[in-house]
C-alpha positions as a Markdown table, in Angstrom:
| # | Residue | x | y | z |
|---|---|---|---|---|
| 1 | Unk | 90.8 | 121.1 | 114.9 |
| 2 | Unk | 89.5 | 124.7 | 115.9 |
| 3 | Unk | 91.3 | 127.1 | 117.7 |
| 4 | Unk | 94.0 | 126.1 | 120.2 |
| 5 | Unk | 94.9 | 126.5 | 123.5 |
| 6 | Unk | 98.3 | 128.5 | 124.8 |
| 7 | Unk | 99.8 | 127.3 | 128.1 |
| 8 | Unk | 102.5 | 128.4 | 130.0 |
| 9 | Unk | 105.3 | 125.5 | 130.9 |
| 10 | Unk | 107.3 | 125.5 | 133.7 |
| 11 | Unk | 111.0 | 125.5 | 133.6 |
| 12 | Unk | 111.6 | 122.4 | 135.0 |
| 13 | Unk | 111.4 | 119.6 | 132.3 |
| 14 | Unk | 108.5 | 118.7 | 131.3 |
| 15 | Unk | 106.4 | 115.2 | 132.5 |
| 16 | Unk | 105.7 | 114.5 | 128.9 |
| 17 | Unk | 109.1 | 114.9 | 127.8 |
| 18 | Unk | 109.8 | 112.7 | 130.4 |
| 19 | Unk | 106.9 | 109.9 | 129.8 |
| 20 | Unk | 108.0 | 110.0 | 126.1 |
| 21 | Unk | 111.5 | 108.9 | 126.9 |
| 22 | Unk | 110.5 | 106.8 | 129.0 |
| 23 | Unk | 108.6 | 104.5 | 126.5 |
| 24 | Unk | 111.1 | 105.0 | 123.5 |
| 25 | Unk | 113.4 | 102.9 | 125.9 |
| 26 | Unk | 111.7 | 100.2 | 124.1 |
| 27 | Unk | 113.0 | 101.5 | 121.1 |
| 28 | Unk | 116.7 | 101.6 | 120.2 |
| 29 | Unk | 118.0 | 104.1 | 118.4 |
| 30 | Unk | 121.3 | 104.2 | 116.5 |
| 31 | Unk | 123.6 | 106.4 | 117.2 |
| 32 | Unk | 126.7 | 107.9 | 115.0 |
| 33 | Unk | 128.9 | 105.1 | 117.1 |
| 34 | Unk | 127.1 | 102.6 | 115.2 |
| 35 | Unk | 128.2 | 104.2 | 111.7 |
| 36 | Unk | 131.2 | 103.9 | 109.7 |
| 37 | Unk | 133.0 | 107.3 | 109.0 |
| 38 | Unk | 132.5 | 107.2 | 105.4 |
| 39 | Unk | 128.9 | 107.8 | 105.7 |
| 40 | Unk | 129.0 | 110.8 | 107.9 |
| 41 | Unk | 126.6 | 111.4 | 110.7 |
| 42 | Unk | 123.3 | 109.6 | 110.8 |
| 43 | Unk | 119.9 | 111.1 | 111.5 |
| 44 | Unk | 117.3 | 108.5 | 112.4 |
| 45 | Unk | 114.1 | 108.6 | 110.6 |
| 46 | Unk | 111.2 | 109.3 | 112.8 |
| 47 | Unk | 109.2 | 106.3 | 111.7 |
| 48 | Unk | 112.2 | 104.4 | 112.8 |
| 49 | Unk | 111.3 | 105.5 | 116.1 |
| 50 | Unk | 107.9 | 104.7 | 116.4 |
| 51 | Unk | 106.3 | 101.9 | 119.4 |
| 52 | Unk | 106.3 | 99.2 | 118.8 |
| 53 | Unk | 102.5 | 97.3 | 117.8 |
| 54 | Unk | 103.1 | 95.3 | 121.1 |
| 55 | Unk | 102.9 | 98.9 | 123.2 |
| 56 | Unk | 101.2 | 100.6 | 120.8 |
| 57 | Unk | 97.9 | 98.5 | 121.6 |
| 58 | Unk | 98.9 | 98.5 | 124.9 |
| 59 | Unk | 98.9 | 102.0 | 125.2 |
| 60 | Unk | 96.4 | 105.0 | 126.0 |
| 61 | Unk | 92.9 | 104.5 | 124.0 |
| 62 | Unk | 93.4 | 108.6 | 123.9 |
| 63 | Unk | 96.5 | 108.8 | 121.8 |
| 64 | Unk | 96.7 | 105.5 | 119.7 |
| 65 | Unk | 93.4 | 104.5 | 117.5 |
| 66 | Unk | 94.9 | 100.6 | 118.0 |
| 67 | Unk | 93.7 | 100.8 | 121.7 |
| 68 | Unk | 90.4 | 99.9 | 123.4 |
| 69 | Unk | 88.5 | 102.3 | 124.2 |
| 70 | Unk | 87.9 | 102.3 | 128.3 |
| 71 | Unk | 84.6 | 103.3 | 128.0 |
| 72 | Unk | 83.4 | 100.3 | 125.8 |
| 73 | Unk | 85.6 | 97.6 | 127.9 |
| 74 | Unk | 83.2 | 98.8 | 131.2 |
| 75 | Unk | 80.3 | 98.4 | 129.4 |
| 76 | Unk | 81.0 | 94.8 | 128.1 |
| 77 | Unk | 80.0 | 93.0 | 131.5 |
| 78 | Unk | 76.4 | 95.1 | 131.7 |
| 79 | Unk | 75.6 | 94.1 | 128.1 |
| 80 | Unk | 76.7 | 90.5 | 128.9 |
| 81 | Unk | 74.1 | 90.6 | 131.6 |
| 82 | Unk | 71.5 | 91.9 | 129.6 |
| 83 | Unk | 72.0 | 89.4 | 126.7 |
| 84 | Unk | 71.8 | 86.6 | 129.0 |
| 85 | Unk | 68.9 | 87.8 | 130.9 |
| 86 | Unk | 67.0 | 88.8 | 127.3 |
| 87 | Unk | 68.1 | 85.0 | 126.1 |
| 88 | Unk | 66.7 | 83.4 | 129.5 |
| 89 | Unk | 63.5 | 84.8 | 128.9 |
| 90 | Unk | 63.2 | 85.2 | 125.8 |
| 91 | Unk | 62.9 | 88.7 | 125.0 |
| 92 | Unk | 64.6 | 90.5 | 122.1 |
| 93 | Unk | 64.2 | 94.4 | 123.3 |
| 94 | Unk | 63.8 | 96.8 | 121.0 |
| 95 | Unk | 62.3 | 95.0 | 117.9 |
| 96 | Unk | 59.3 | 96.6 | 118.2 |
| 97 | Unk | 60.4 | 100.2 | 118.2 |
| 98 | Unk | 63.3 | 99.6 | 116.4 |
| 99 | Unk | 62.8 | 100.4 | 112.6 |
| 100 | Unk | 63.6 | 98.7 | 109.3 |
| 101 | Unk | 64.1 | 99.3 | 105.7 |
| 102 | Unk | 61.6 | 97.3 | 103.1 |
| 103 | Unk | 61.7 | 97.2 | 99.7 |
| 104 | Unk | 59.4 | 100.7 | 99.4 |
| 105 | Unk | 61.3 | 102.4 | 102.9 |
| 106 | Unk | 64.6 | 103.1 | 103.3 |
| 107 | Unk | 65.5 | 104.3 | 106.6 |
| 108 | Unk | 68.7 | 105.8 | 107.1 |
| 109 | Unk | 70.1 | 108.1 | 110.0 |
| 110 | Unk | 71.6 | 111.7 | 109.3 |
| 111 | Unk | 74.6 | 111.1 | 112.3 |
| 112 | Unk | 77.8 | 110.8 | 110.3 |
| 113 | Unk | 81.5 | 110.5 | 111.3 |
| 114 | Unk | 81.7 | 114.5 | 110.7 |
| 115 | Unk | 78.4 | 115.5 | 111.0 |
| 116 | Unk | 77.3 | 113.7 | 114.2 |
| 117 | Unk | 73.6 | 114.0 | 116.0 |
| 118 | Unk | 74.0 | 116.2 | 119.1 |
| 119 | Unk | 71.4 | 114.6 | 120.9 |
| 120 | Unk | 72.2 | 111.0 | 121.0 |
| 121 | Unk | 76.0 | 111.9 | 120.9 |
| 122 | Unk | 75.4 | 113.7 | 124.1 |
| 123 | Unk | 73.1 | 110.5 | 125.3 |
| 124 | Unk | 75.8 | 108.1 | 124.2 |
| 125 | Unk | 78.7 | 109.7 | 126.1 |
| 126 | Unk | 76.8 | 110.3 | 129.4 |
| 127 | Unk | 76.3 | 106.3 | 129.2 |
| 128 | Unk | 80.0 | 106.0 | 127.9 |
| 129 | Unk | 80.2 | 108.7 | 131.7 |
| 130 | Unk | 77.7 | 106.2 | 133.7 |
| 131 | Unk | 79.8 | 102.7 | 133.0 |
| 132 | Unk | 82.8 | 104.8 | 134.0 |
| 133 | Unk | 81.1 | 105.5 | 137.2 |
| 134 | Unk | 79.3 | 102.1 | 138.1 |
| 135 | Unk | 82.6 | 99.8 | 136.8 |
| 136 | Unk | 84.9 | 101.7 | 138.6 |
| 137 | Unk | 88.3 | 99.8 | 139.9 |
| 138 | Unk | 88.5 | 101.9 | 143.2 |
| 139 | Unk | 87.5 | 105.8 | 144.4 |
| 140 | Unk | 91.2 | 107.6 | 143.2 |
| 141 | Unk | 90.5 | 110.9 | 143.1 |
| 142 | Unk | 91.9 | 114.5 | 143.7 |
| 143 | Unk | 90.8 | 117.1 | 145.8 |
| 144 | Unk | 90.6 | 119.5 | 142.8 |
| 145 | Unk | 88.0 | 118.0 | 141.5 |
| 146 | Unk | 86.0 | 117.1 | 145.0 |
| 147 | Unk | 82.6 | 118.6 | 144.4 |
| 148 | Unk | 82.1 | 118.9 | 148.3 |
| 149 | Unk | 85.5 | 120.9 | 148.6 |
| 150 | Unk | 84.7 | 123.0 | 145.3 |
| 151 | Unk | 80.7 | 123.2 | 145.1 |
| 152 | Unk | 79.3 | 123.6 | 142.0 |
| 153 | Unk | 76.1 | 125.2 | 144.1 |
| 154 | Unk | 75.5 | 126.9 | 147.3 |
| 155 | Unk | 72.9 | 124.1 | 147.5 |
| 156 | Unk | 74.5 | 121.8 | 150.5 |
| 157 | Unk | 76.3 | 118.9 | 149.4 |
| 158 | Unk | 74.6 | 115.5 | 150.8 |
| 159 | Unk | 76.4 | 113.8 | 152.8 |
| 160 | Unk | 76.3 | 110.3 | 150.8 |
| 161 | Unk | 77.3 | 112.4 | 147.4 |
| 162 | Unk | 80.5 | 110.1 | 147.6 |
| 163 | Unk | 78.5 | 106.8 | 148.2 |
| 164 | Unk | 75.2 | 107.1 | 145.6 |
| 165 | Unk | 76.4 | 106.5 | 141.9 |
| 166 | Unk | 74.5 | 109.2 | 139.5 |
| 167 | Unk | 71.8 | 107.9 | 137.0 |
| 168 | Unk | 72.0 | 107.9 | 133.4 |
| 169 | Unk | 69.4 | 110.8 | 133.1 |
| 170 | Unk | 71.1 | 112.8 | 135.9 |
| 171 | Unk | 74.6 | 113.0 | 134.0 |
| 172 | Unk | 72.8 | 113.1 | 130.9 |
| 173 | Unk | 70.8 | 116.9 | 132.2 |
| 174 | Unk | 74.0 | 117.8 | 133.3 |
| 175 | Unk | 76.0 | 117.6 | 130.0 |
| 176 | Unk | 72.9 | 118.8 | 127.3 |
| 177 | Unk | 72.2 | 121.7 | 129.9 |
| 178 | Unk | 76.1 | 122.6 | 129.9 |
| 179 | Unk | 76.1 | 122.3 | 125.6 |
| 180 | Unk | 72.7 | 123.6 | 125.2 |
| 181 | Unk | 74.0 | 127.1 | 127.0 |
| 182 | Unk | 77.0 | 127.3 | 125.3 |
| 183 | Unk | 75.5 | 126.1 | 122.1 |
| 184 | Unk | 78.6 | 123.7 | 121.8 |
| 185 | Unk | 78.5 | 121.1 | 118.7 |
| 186 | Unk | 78.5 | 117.1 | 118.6 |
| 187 | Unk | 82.4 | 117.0 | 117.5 |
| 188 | Unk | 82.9 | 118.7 | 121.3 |
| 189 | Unk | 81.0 | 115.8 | 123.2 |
| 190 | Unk | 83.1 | 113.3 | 121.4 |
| 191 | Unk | 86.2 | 115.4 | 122.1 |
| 192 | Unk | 85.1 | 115.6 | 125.5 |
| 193 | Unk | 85.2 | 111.8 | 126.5 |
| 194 | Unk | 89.0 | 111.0 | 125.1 |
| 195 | Unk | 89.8 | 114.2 | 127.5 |
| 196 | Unk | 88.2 | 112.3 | 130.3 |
| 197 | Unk | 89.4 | 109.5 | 129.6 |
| 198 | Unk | 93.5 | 110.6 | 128.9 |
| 199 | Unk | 92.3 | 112.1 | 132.2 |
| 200 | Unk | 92.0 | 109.1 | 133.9 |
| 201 | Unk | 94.9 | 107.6 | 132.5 |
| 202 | Unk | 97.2 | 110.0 | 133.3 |
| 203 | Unk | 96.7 | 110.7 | 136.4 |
| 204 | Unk | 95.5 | 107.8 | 137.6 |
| 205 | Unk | 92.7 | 108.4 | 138.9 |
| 206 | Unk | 88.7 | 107.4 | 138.9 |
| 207 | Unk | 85.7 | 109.0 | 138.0 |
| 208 | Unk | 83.1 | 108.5 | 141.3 |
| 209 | Unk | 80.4 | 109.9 | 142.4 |
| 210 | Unk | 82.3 | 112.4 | 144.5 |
| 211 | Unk | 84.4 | 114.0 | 141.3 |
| 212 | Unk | 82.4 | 113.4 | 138.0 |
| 213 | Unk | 80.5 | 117.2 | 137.6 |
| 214 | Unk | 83.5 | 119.0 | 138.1 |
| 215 | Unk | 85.6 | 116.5 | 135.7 |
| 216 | Unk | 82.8 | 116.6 | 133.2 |
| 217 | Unk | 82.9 | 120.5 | 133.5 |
| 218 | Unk | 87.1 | 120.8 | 132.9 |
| 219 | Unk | 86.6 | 118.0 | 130.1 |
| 220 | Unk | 83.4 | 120.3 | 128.5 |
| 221 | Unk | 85.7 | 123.5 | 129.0 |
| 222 | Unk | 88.8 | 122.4 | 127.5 |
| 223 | Unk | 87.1 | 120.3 | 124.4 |
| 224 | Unk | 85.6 | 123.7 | 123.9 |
| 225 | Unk | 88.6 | 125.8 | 123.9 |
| 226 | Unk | 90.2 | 123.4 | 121.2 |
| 227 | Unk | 88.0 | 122.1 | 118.9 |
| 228 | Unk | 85.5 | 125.3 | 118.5 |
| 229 | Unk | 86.6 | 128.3 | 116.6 |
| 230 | Unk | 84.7 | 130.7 | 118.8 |
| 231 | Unk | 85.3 | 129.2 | 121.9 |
| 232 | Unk | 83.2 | 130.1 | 125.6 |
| 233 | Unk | 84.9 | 131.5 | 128.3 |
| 234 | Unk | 85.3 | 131.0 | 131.5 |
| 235 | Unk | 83.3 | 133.8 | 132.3 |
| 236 | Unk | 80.5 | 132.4 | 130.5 |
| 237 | Unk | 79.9 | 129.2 | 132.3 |
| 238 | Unk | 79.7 | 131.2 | 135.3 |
| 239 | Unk | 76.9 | 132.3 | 134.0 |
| 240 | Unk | 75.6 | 129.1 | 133.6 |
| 241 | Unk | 76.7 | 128.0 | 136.8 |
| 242 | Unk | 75.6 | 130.8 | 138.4 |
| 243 | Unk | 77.3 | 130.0 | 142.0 |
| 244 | Unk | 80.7 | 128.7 | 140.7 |
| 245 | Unk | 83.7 | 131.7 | 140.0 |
| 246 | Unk | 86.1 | 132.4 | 137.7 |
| 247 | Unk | 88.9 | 131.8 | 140.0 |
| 248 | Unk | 87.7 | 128.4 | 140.5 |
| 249 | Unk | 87.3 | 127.6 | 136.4 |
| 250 | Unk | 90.5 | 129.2 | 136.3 |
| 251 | Unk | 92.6 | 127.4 | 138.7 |
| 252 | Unk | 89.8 | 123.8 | 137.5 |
| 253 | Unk | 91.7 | 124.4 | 133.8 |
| 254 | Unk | 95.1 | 124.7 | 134.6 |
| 255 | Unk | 95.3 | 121.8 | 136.7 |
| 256 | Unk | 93.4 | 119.7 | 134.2 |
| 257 | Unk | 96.2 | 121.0 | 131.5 |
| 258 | Unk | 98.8 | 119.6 | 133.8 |
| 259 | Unk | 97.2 | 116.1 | 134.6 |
| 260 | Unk | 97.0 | 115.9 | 130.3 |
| 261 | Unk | 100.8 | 116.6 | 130.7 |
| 262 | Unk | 99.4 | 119.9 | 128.1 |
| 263 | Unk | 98.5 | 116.9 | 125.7 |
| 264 | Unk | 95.6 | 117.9 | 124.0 |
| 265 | Unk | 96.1 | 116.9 | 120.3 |
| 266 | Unk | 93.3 | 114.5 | 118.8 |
| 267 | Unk | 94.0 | 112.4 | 115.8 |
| 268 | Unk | 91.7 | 111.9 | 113.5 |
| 269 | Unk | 91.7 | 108.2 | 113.7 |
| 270 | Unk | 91.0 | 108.5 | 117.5 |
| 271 | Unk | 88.4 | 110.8 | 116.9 |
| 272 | Unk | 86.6 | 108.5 | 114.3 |
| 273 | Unk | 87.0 | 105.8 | 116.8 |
| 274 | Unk | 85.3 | 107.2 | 119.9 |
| 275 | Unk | 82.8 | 107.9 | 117.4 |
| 276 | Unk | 82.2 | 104.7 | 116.6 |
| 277 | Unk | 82.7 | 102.8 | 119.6 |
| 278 | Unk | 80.2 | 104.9 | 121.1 |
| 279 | Unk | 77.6 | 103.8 | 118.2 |
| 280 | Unk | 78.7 | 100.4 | 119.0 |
| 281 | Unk | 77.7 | 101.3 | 122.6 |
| 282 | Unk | 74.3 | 102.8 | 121.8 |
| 283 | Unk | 73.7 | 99.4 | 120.0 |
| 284 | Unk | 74.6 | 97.7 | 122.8 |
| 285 | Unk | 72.3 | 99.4 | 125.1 |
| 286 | Unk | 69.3 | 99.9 | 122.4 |
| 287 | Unk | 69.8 | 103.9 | 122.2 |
| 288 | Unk | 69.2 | 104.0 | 118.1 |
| 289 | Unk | 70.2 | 106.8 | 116.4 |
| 290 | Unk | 67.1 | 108.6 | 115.1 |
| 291 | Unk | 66.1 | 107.0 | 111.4 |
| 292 | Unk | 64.0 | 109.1 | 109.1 |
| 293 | Unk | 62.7 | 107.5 | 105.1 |
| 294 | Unk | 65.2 | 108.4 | 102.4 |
| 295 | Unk | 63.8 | 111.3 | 100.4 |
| 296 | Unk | 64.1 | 111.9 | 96.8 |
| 297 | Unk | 65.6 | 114.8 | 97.7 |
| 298 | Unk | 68.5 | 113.3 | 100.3 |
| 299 | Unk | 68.6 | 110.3 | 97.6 |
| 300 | Unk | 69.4 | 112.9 | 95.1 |
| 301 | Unk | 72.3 | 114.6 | 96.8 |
| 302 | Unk | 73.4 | 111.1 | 97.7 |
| 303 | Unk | 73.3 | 110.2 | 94.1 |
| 304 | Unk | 75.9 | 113.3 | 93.6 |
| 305 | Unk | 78.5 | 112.5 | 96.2 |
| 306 | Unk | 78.4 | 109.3 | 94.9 |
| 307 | Unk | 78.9 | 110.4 | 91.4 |
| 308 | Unk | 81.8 | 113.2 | 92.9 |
| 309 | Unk | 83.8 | 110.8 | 94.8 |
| 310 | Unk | 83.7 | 108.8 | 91.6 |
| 311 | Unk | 85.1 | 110.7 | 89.3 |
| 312 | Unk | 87.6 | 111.9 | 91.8 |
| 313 | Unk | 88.9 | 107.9 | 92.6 |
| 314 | Unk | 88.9 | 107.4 | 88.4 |
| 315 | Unk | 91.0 | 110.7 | 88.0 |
| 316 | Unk | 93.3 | 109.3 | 90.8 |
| 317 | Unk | 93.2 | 105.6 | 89.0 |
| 318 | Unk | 94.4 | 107.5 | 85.7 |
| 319 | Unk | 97.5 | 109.2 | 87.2 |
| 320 | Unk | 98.6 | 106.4 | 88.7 |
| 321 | Unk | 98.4 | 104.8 | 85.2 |
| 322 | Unk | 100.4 | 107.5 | 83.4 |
| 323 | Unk | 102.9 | 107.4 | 86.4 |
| 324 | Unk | 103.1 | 103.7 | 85.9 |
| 325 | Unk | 103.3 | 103.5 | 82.0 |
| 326 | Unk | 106.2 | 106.4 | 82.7 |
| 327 | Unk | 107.9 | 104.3 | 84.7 |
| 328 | Unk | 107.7 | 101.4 | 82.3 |
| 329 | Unk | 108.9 | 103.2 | 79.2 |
| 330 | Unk | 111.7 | 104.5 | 81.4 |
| 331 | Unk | 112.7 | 100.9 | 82.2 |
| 332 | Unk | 112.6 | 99.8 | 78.7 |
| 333 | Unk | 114.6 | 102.9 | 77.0 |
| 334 | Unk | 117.5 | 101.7 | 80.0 |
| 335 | Unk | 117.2 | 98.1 | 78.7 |
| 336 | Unk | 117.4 | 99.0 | 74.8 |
| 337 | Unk | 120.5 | 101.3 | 75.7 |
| 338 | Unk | 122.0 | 98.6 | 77.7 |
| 339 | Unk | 121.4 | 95.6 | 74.7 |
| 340 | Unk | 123.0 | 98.4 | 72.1 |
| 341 | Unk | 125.8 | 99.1 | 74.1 |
């Protein structure tokens, strides 16, 4: 996805060599021991190899699509809350603004899987950023990322910055000021929360009050670097940030890349789940996606991918059928040979 990012390894061994063997204990793997000589030497399949389901659900929300998003579990209690306290007074928020299709309107929304809506992606993963913040287990964090050790501003830092938990709106005119400057896409906010959150996980640590612009920022800089193909430099956010230097972006980066262990591949299939657990999470919290009426002329070009996609499954269909029917006759000419022998 995009371009990529080079980084420099140490030559010690590497931490994710080491966490991989570590978890493919679970998995045994036959060696030539186990093999009789006739057969010669035996390489093991890599599918062989794979975790388990067991771990695999159990594992980083980052690197297997099985896993829960974090994000979404910290949000559950809050929506619980609000349920309850909409059902004990009997209130149903947001059917008033929210709108529906009749027989004459449909309403649809023009946020897909690939094509998301930057604004309410960006809204959705600040409030993905402010459950993170207010359902926090404890206050791990490093001083890397300590905003009062590395200022973001020559502005002095309060002295409760560790104690008062940002609002919604604040991390929200953090992030859109950040993308709206570097003219970053929708894709890149997505990317940006399973960074933060293999972040976390990793290195074990929390995102407070004390450490969340400065995560945000490395997050926002990497998930730039890799997905876009003309990616912002360093340099440039300095300009953005206009008290913050390229020493400290530089030095921000590199240990980021280390805490991902250099990890920075994103599936598909976690990609489309972020995405969706984060409309599930705008749901939740009654941010809708903006609707607009179908027009003839989106209905039209509907129509036609409809109509494509089609054609393409009945071409599919059809080869399979010929493979099939191949297959069949080749069965059959074996059985004749076999009765006339």
């Amino acid at each position: 996805m995009g371009g990529s990012v080079s980084c420099c390894f140490s030559p010690g061994e590497s931490p994710k060599l080491h966490r991989r063997r570590v978890d493919l204990d679970e998995c045994p793997i036959t060696t030539t021991e186990d093999v009789s000589e006739d057969t010669g030497t035996y390489l093991q399949h890599i599918s062989d190899r794979e975790l388990p389901d067991e771990l695999a659900q159990e594992a980083n929300p980052s690197d297997h699509p099985r896993a829960s998003t974090l994000f979404l579990n910290k949000s559950q209690t809050d929506v619980r809350e609000k349920r309850k306290s909409n059902y004990m007074n009997h209130m149903s928020p947001g059917l008033l603004t929210k709108k529906y299709s009749s027989c004459s309107t449909i309403f649809i929304d023009d946020s897909t899987v690939s094509q998301p809506n930057l604004k309410s992606t960006i809204r959705c993963v600040a409030l993905a950023i402010y459950y993170h913040i207010k359902n926090r287990d404890s206050n791990r964090s490093l001083d890397i990322f300590d905003e009062k050790k590395h200022p973001l501003s020559r502005e002095k830092v309060p002295d409760d910055y560790s104690v008062v938990d940002p609002e919604h709106k604040l991390i929200y005119r953090f992030i859109r000021t950040l993308f709206s400057s570097a003219q970053l896409t929708a894709e890149c906010a997505i990317v940006t929360l399973v960074y933060l959150e293999r972040l976390l996980t990793y290195a074990e640590i929390d995102i407070c009050p004390s450490n969340w612009k400065r995560i945000v920022l490395g997050a926002i800089l990497l998930a730039s670097k890799v997905w876009d193909d003309q990616a912002v430099w360093n340099v440039d956010y300095c300009q953005i940030l206009k008290d913050i230097t390229v020493e400290d972006m530089n030095e921000m980066e590199r240990h980021f890349l280390e805490l991902l262990q250099f990890n920075i591949n994103v599936p598909a299939s976690v990609y489309a789940k972020y995405y969706f657990d984060l409309r599930s999470l705008a749901d939740d919290n009654n941010l809708s996606f903006p609707l607009e009426p179908l027009s003839n002329k989106r209905a039209q070009k509907l129509e036609a991918i409809s109509r494509l996609c089609e054609d393409k499954y009945k071409d599919l269909s059809k080869s399979a059928m010929r493979r099939s029917m191949s297959a069949d006759n080749m069965i059959g000419i074996k059985n004749s040979q076999a009765v006339l022998s």
